[in-house]
N, C-alpha and C positions, 0 to 999 in steps of 0.2 A: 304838553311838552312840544317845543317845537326842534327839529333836527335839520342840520345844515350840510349836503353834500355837496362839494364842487365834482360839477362833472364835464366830461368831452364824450363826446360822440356815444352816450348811454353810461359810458363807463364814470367808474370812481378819476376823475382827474388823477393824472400820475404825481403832480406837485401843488399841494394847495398856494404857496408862496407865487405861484404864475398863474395860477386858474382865469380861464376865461368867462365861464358862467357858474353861478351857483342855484341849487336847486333849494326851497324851504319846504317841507313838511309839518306835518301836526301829526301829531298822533290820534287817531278817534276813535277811542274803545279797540279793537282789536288789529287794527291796520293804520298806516299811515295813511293821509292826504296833498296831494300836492299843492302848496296855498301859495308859490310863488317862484318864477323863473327869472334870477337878475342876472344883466350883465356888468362880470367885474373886471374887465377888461381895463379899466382906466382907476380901480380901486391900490393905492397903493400898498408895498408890504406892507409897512407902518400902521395905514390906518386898517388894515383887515378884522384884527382881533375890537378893535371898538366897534366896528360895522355891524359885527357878529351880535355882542350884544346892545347894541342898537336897535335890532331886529327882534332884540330879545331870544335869540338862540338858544337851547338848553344843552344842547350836545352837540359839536362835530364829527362829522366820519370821514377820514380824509384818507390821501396815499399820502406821500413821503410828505413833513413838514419841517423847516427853517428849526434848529435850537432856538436863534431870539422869537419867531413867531409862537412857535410852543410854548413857552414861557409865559408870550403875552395874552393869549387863551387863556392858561390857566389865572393867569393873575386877574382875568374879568372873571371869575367864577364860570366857565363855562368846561363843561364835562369833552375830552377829548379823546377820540379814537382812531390811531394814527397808522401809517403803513398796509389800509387797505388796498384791494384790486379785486375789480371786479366789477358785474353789472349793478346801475345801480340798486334796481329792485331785488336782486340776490342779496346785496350787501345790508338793503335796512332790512331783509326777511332775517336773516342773520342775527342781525341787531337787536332784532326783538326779539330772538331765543334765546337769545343770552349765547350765541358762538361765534360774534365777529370775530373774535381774538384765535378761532380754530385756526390753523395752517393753512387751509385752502383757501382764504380768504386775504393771506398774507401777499403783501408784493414779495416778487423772487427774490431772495439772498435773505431777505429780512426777519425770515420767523425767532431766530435765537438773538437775533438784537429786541425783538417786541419783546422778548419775555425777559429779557437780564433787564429791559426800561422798566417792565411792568414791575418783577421785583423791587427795583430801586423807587418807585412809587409811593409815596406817602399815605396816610389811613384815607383822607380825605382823596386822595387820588391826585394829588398834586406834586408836583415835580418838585424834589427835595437838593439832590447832588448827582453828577452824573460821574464815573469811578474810571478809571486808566485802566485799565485791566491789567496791564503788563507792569506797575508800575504795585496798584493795591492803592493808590492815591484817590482819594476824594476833590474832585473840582468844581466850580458852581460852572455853570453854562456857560460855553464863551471860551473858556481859557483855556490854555493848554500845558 
């Protein structure tokens, strides 16, 4: 399995949609490996999600991400895990106990939006409809 972090200065990048570098990973038996440091400094928003799996990516760990970028991750089949912060190593140790989604792990403000996304999440883990809250309204991404 290979995993995709963008990061700045150790940490989880605050905005995947701007990231300057990304980190690759493999996973090997019981820990991850570092198999790659690229700079995406010149990668556009557009082409991110192809690059991704281009690379062959299996998961992303990111901080805050783009609605149309989100979208386009899921629509390559690649597994996402959005609204991290943290170091990176904290965050894939996380990752592989299955508590990136805890709260300490969340960017500030964001923990009760991760989980109203994670509810509205489809079996396969895929982004279904995103909902108005004030409204009860169902809308596809995008719209308002």
């Amino acid at each position: 399995m290979k995993i995709a972090i963008p990061e700045h200065q150790g940490r989880v990048a605050p905005v995947f949609d701007t990231c300057g570098r990304m980190l690759i990973f493999a996973r090997d038996e019981n820990r991850e490996v570092l198999v790659a440091e690229q700079d995406w400094s010149t990668v556009s928003r557009q082409a991110r999600a192809v690059r991704l799996k281009e690379l062959g990516i299996d998961v992303l760990l990111c901080g805050a991400i783009s609605c149309v970028i989100e979208d386009q991750i899921h629509g390559q089949g690649i597994r996402l895990v959005a609204w991290l912060a943290g170091e990176v190593a904290t965050i894939l140790k996380a990752y592989r106990e299955g508590r990136a989604m805890n709260p300490e792990y969340a960017m500030p403000g964001t923990f009760v939006c991760r989980q109203r996304r994670q509810m509205r999440q489809g079996s396969r883990g895929q982004w279904n409809q995103r909902v108005n809250f004030k409204t009860k309204e169902k809308n596809p991404c995008g719209s308002s």
